[in-house]
C-alpha positions as semicolon CSV with decimal commas, in nm:
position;residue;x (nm);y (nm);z (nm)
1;X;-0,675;-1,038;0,681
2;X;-0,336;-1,134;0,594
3;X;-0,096;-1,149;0,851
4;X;0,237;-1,128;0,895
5;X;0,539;-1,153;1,148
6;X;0,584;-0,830;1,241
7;X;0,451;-0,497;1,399
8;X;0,635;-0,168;1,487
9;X;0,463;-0,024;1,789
10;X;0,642;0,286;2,003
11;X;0,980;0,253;1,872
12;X;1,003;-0,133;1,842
13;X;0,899;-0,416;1,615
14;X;0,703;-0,678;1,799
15;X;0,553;-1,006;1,681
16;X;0,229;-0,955;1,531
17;X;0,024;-1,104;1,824
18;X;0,212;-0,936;2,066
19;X;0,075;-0,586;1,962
20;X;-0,131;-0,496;2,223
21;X;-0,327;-0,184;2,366
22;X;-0,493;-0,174;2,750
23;X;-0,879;-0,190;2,707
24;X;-0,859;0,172;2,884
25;X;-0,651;0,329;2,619
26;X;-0,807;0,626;2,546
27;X;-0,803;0,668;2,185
28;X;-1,013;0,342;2,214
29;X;-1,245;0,527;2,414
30;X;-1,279;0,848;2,203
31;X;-1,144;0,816;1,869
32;X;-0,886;1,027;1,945
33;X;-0,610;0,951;1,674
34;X;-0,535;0,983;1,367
35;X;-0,386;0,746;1,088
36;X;-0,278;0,712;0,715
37;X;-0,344;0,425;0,506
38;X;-0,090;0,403;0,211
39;X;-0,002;0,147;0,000
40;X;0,335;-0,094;-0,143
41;X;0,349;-0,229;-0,500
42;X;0,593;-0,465;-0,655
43;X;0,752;-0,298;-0,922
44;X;0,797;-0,464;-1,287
45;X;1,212;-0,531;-1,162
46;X;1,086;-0,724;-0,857
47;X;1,153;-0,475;-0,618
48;X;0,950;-0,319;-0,340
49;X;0,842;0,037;-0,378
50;X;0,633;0,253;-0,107
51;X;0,396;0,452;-0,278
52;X;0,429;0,827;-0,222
53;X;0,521;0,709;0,106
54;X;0,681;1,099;0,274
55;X;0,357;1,274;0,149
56;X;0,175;1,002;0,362
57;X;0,360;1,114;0,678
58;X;0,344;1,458;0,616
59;X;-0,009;1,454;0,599
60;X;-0,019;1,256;0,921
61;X;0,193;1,533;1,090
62;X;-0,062;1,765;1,012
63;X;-0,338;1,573;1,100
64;X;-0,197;1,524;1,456
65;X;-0,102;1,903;1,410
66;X;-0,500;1,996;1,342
67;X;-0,586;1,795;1,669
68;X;-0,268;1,933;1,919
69;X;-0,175;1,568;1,902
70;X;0,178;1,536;2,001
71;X;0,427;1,316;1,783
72;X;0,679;1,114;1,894
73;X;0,836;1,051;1,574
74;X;0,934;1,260;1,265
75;X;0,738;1,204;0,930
76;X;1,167;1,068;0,815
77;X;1,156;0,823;1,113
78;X;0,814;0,699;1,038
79;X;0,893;0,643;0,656
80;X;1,217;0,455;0,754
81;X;1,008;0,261;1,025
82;X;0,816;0,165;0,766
83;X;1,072;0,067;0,527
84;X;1,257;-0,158;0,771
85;X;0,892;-0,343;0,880
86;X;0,842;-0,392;0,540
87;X;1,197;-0,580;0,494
88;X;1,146;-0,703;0,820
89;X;0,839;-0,903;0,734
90;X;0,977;-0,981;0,378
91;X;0,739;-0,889;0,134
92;X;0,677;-0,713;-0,183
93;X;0,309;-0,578;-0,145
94;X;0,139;-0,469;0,120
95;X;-0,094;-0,200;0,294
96;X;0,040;0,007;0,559
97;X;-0,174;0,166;0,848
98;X;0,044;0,408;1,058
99;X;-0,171;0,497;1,366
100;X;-0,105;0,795;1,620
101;X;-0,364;0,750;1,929
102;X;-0,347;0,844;2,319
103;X;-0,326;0,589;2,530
104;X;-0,394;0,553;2,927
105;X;-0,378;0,776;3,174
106;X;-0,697;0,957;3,156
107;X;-1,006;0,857;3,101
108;X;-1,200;1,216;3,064
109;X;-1,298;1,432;2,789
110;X;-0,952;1,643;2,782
111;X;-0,607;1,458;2,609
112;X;-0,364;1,762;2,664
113;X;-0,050;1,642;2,821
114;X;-0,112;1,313;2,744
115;X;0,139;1,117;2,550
116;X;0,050;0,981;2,232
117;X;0,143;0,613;2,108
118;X;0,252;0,523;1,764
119;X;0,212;0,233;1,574
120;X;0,268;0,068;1,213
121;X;0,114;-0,203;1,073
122;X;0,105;-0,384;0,742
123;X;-0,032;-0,643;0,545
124;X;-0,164;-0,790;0,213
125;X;-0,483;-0,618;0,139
126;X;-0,651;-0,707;-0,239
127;X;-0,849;-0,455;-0,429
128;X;-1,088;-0,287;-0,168
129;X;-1,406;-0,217;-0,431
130;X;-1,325;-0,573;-0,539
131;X;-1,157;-0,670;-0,880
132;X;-1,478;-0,644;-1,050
133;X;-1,526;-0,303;-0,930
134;X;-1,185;-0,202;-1,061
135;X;-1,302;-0,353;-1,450
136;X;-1,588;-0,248;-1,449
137;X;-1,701;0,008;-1,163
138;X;-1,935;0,013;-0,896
139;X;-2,286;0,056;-0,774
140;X;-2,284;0,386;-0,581
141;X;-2,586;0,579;-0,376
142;X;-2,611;0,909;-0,238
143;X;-2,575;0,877;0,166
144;X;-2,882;1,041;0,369
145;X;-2,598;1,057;0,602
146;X;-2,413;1,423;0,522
147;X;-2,053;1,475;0,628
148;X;-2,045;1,684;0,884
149;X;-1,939;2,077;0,852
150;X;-1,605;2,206;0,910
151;X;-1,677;2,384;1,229
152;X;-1,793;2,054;1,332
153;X;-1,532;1,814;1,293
154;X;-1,212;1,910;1,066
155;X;-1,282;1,721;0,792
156;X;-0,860;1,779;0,648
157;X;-0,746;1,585;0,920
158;X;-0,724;1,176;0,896
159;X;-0,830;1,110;1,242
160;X;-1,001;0,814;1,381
161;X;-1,339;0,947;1,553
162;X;-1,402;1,113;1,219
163;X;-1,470;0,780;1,010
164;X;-1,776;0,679;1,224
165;X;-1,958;0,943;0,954
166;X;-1,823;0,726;0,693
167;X;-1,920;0,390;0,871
168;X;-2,245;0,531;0,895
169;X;-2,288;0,593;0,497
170;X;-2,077;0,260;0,457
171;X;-2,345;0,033;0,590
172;X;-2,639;0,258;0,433
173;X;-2,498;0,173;0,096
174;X;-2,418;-0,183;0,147
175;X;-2,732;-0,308;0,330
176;X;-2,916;-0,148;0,063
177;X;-2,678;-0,325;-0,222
178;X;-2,505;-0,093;-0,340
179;X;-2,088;-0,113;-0,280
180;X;-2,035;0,260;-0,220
181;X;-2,204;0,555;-0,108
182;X;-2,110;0,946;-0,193
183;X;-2,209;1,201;0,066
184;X;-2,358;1,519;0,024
185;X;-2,168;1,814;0,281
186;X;-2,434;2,028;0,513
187;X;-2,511;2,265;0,205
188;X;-2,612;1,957;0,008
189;X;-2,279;1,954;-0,243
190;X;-2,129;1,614;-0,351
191;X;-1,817;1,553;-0,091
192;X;-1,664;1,208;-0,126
193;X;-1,711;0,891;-0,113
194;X;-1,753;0,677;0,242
195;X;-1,349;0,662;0,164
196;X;-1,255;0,799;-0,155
197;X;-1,253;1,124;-0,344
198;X;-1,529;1,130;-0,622
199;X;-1,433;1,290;-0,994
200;X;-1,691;1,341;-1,275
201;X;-1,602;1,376;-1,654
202;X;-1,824;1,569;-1,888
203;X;-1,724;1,637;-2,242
204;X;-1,383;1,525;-2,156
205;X;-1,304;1,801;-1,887
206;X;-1,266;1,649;-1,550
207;X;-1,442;1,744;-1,241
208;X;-1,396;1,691;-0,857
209;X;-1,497;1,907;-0,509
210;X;-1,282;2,132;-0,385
211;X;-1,145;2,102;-0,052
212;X;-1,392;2,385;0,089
213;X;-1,651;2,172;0,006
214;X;-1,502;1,903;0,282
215;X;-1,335;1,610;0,111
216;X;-1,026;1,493;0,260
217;X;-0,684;1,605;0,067
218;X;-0,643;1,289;-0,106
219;X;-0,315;1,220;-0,191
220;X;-0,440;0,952;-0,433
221;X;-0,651;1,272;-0,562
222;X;-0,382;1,449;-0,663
223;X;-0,189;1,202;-0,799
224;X;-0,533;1,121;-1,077
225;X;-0,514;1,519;-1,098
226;X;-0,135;1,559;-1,199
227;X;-0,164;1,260;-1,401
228;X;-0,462;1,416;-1,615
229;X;-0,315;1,784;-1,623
230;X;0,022;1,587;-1,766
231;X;-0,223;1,425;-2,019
232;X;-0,346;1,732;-2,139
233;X;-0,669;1,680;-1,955
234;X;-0,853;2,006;-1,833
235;X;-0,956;1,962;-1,474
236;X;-1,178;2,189;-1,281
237;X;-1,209;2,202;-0,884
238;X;-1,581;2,330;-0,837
239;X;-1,883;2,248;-0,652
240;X;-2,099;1,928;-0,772
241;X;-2,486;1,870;-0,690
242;X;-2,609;1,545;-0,683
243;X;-2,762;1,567;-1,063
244;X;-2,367;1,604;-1,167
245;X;-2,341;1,290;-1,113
246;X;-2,698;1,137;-1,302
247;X;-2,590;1,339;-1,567
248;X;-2,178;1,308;-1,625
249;X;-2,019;1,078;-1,937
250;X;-1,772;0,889;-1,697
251;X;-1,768;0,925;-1,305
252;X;-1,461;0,755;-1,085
253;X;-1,298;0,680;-0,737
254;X;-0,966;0,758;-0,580
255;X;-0,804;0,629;-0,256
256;X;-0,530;0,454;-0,129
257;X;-0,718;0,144;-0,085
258;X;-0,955;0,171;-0,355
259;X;-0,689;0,328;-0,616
260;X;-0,895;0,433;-0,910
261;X;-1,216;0,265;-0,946
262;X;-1,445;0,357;-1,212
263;X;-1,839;0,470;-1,129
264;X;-2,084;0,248;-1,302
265;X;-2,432;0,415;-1,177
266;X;-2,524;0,634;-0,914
267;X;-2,844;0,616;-0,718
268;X;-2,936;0,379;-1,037
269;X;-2,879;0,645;-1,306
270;X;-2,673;0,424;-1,520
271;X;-2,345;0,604;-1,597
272;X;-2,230;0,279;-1,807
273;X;-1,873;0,124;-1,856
274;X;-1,564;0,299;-1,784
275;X;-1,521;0,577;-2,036
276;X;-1,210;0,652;-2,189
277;X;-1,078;0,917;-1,985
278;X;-1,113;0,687;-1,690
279;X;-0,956;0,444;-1,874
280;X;-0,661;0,600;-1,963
281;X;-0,644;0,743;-1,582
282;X;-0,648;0,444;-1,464
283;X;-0,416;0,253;-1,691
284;X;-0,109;0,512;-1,665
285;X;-0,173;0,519;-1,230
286;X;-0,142;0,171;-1,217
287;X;0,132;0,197;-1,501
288;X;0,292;0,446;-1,236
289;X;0,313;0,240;-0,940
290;X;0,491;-0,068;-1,093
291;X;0,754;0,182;-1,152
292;X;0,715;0,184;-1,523
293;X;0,684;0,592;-1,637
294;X;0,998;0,742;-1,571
295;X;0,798;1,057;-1,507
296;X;0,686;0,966;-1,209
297;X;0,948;0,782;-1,037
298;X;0,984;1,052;-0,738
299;X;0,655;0,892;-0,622
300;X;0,800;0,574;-0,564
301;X;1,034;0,508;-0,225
302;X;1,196;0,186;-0,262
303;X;1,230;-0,049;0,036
């Protein structure tokens, strides 16, 4: 990991080994918090620009919402936080993990009336399905772990206890060499990926889960959605079974940290190089970010 100087943690930004939590905190304990990852870009005029940075925060207030977390800060103060540790550290790139989690005082089961800590962190952070993976796609296989229901755990909130599901699928895929795994939800329809949302492209229309199926509500998602609806793309939101996937023309990731990667094969059913609606997905989102298409500048929150 790539460092940096500093950290904002409750209200203050502290040097980067200096950020500290008691070994009792209980969101360390529980998994009780919830987060955002989101990313920075330098922009073709050398600037620094925040990707979609308020939708991040807003979705972070309603993940703490979905879990009666209390916030301490506004979405607003938590962009500008973010802004100012950005400038702070001086860079022009950079991941940024805001974290909501409760800390000590209680060490049982119930959180309410517990205060909640807030943190931001940030640093450089490459292409997460490697470069490769971003030419040329991935290896995928279907997880025999499923994502768990939505009267289980709320699958639209970000929160922290919910990504041991994903570690789970995570390591299945890896120690079995492949770099991703897709999971199936409870009534065995495609979800998402261990941390991405999954689209499929037949005959040029484009295809991804709804949310009732239990992906998370990607904001990276529907950024590849307005971008392909803007392109003249037709893109459905219906339920996928596992043979979608053998069987689709192209096949591709979204997520903050793994922006758009192309499928290659799934469960080795070779899908093949990154077709052309991919492609041109793929090319205008990262055309986007660098600030270069006008049309999209209300995305971009400069630092």
């Amino acid at each position: 990991m790539d460092t940096v100087d500093y950290i904002w943690m409750k209200g203050e930004f502290v040097r980067w080994e200096d950020a500290k939590i008691h070994v009792l905190t209980h969101g360390l304990h529980y998994g009780y918090g919830v987060f955002e990852g989101i990313r920075a870009y330098e922009t073709t005029d050398g600037r620094c620009a925040v990707f979609r940075l308020t939708d991040h925060m807003r979705r972070l207030e309603r993940s703490a919402k979905i879990y009666l977390m209390p916030m301490a800060y506004t979405a607003e103060e938590l962009a500008e936080a973010t802004k100012e540790l950005i400038r702070r550290n001086k860079i022009t790139s950079c991941y940024i993990r805001p974290i909501v989690y409760s800390g000590e005082g209680n060490m049982g089961l119930n959180p309410i009336g517990m205060d909640c800590d807030t943190a931001i962190a940030v640093w450089g952070w490459g292409a997460y399905l490697g470069d490769e993976g971003i030419a040329n796609g991935v290896r995928v296989k279907i997880s025999s772990w499923r994502r768990f229901d939505h009267n289980a755990i709320p699958p639209a909130a970000k929160a922290c206890g919910n990504y041991l599901n994903s570690i789970m699928s995570k390591m299945e895929a890896v120690h079995s060499g492949y770099e991703e795994a897709i999971m199936l939800n409870p009534e065995g329809y495609v979800c998402d990926g261990s941390g991405e949302n999954v689209f499929v492209i037949n005959n040029g229309v484009m295809r991804t889960p709804p949310f009732s199926s239990g992906p998370l509500e990607g904001i990276t998602r529907d950024t590849a959605v307005t971008i392909a609806r803007d392109l003249g793309i037709e893109v459905r939101e219906e339920d996928l079974v596992r043979t979608d996937l053998y069987n689709c023309d192209e096949a591709f990731f979204t997520g903050t940290a793994a922006e758009i990667v192309p499928i290659r094969s799934v469960d080795d059913r070779e899908i093949g190089d990154p077709g052309p609606v991919t492609c041109k997905i793929q090319e205008t989102f990262f055309s986007v970010i660098k600030g270069e298409v006008d049309e999209y500048r209300q995305w971009l929150e400069y630092v």
